[in-house]
C-alpha positions as CSV (number, residue, x, y, z in Angstrom):
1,X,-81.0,-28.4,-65.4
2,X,-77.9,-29.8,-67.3
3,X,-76.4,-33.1,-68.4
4,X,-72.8,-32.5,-68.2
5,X,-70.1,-35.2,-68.9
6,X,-66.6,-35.0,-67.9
7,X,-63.9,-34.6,-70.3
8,X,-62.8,-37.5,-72.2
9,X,-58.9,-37.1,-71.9
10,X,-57.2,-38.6,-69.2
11,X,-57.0,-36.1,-66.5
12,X,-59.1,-33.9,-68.3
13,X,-61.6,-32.5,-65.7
14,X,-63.5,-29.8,-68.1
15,X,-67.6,-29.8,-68.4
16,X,-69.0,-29.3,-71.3
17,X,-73.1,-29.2,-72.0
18,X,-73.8,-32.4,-73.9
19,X,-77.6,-31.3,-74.9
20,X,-80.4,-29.2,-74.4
21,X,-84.2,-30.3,-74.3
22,X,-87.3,-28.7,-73.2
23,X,-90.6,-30.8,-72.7
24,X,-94.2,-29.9,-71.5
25,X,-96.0,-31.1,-68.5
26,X,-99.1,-33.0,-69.0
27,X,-102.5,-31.7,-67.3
28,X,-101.8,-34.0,-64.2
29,X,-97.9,-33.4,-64.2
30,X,-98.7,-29.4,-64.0
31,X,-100.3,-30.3,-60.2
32,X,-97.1,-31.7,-58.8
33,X,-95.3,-29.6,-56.6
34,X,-91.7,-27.9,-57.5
35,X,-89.9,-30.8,-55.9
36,X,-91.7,-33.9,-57.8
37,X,-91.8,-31.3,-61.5
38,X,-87.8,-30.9,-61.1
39,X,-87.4,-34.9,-60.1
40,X,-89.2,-36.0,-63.1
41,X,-87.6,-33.7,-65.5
42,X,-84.0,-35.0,-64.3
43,X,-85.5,-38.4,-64.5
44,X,-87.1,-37.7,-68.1
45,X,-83.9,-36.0,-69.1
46,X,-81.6,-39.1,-68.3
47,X,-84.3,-41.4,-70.0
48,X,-84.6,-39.2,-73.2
49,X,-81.1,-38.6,-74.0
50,X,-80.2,-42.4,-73.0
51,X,-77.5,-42.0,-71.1
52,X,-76.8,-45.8,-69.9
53,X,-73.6,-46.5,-69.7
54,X,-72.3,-43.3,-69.2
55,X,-70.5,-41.4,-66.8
56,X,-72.3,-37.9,-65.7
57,X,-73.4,-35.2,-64.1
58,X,-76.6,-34.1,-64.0
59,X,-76.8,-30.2,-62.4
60,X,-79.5,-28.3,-61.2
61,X,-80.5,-25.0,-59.4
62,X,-82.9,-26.9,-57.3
63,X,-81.2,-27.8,-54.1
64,X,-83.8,-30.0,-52.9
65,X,-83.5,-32.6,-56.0
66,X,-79.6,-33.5,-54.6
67,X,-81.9,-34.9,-51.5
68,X,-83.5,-37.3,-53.8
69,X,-80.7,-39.8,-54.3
70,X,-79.4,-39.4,-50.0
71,X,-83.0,-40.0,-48.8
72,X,-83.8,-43.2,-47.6
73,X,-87.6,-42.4,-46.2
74,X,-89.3,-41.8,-49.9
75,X,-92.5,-42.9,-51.1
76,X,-94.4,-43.3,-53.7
77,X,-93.4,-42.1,-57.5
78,X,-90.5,-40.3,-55.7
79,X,-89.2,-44.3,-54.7
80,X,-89.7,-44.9,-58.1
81,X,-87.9,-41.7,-59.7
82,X,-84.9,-42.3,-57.5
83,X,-84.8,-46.3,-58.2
84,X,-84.7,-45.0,-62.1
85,X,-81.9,-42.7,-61.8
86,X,-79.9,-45.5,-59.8
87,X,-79.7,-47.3,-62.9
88,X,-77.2,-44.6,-64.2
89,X,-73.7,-43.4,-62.8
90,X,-74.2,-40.0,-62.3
91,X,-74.0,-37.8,-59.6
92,X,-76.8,-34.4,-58.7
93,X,-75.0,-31.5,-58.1
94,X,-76.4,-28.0,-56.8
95,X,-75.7,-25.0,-58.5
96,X,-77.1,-21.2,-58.1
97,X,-79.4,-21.0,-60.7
98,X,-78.0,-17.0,-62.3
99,X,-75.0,-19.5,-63.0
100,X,-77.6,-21.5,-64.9
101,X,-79.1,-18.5,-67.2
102,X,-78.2,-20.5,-70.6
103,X,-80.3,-23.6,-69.4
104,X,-83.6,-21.4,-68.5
105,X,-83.8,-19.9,-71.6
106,X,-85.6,-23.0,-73.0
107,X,-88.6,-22.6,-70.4
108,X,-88.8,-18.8,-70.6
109,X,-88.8,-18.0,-74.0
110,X,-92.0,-19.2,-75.9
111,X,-92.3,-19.4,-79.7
112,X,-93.4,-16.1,-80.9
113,X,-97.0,-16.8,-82.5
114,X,-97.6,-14.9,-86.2
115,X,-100.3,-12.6,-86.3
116,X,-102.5,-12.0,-89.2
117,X,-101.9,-7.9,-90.2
């Protein structure tokens, strides 16, 4: 997933990656299904980078997460996720994930431990 803003020129439509971040899920997070882990990281994303009053685009290679903000049947934390996001103007847009590679990288590669030789 990426936070992208627009370009800041007038006319100016380039993206460009504002920031990377990488967080862990907690015990009971772990138990949610794909859908509800990608919703919360977009919504823990937006919150931890603070990104009220700005214009942007949040993109993901989860196609179901776009449905989160068009849905008017939700429930639960997923009401509650979306109402959070609302606060923002952004916009969720789909994208295959192998155009993605450089955002995966933070959730596939782990720390190398060092090992007593």
């Amino acid at each position: 997933m990426e936070l992208k803003k627009e370009g800041e020129k007038e006319g100016e439509k380039e993206e460009r990656v504002i920031a990377f971040a990488s967080k862990s899920y907690t015990a009971t997070e772990a138990s949610y299904s794909s859908y509800e882990g990608e919703a919360l990281a977009a919504v823990w994303a937006v919150q931890h980078f603070r990104m009220q009053g700005l214009r942007f685009t949040l993109v993901t290679d989860h196609r179901p997460l776009t449905w989160l903000m068009r849905n008017q049947t939700l429930t639960g934390r997923n009401v509650r996720w979306a109402m959070r996001l609302q606060e923002y103007e952004s916009d969720i847009k789909h994208r295959l994930g192998k155009t993605l590679q450089h955002v995966d990288g933070l959730s596939r590669n782990s720390p190398r431990r060092a090992t007593a030789g």
